[in-house]
N, C-alpha and C positions, 0 to 999 in steps of 0.2 A: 216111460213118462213119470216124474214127479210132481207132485202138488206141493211149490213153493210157501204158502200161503194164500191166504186170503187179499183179494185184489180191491175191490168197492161192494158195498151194497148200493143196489138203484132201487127207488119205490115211483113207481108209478103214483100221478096225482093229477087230482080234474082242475086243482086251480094255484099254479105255480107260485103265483105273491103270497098265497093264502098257507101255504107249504114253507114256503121259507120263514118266515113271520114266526111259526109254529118250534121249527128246526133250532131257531136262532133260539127262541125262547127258553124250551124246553131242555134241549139238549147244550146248548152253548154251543153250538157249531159256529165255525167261521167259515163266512159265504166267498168262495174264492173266484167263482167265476158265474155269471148268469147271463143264457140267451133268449131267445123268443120262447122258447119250451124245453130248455132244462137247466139244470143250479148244479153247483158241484161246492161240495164243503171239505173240510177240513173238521173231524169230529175226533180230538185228541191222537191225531197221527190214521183216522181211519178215514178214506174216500167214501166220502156220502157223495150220494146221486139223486137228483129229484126229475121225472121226465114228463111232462103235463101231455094226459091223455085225455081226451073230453068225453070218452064214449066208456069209461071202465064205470064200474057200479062199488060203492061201499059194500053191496051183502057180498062180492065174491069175495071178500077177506075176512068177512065175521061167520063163516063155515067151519073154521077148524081151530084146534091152538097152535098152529104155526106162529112162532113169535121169534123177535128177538131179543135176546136180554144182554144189560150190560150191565157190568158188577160197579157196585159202589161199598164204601166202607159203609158198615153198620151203625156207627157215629154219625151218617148224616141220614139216615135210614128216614127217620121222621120228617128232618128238614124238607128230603124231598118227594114225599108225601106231600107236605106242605106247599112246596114250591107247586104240584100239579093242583092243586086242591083251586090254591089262588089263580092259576092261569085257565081256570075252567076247563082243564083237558077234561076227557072222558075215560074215567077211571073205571077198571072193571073188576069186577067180583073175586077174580081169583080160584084157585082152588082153594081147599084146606090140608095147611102143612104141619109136621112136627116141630118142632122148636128146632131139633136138632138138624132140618131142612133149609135152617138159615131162612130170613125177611126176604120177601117179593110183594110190588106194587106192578099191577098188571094194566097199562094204559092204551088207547090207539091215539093215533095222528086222526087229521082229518077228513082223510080218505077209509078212516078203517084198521093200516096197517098195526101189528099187534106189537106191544115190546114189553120189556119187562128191567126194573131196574132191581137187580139181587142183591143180598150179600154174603152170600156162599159161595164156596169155590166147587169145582170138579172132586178134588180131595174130599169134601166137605159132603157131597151127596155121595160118594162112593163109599165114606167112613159109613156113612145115615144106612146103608141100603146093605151092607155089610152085618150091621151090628142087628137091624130090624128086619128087613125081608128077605127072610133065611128059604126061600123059591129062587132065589134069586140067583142067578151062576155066573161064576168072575171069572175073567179070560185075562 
């Protein structure tokens, strides 16, 4: 068995209009397909999935830092700070990083789910964790 790649993410949500609306704003997704209870986008060549569950709770996604992040250039770093700031998302605290850990805005959707927009690469926390957390053992 190989693992081709990465297929869609789905995120469960209690109220589908209220999700897309969100999606659209936030991310710039294009809405390519919507039925009675789920949406499918178009999120820069990645399959987003929205599936309206009535019975799921917000606190089961605010338990852990399960998240997912997607990289932006560090030139728009603030804008979209900015852009979430104006759209009232719910911005979260964050951890605290080195400089050298590259920019993260840590936000949820409206259900809870966690994301993070970065500007650092894999190279870039591998260089960070190299140079400073000499515990650390590289394979």
């Amino acid at each position: 068995m190989t693992i081709k790649g990465l297929n869609h993410f789905l995120f469960s949500v209690t109220d589908l209009e209220h999700s897309i609306k969100f999606y659209q704003r936030v991310f710039d997704a294009k809405l390519l397909v919507k039925g009675r209870s789920t949406a499918y986008f178009d999120l820069n060549g990645i399959w987003l999935a929205l599936n309206e569950e009535k019975n799921i709770s917000r606190r089961e996604h605010n338990q852990s830092y399960t998240h997912i992040a997607f990289s932006i250039d560090e030139a728009d770093f603030d804008k979209m700070c900015d852009r979430l700031k104006k759209l009232n998302v719910n911005i979260l605290s964050g951890r605290s990083r080195d400089v050298k850990d590259k920019k993260s805005i840590y936000f949820t959707d409206p259900d809870g789910h966690k994301f993070e927009f970065h500007t650092g690469t894999l190279e870039d926390r591998l260089t960070y964790y190299r140079q400073e957390k000499k515990h650390m053992e590289f394979f």
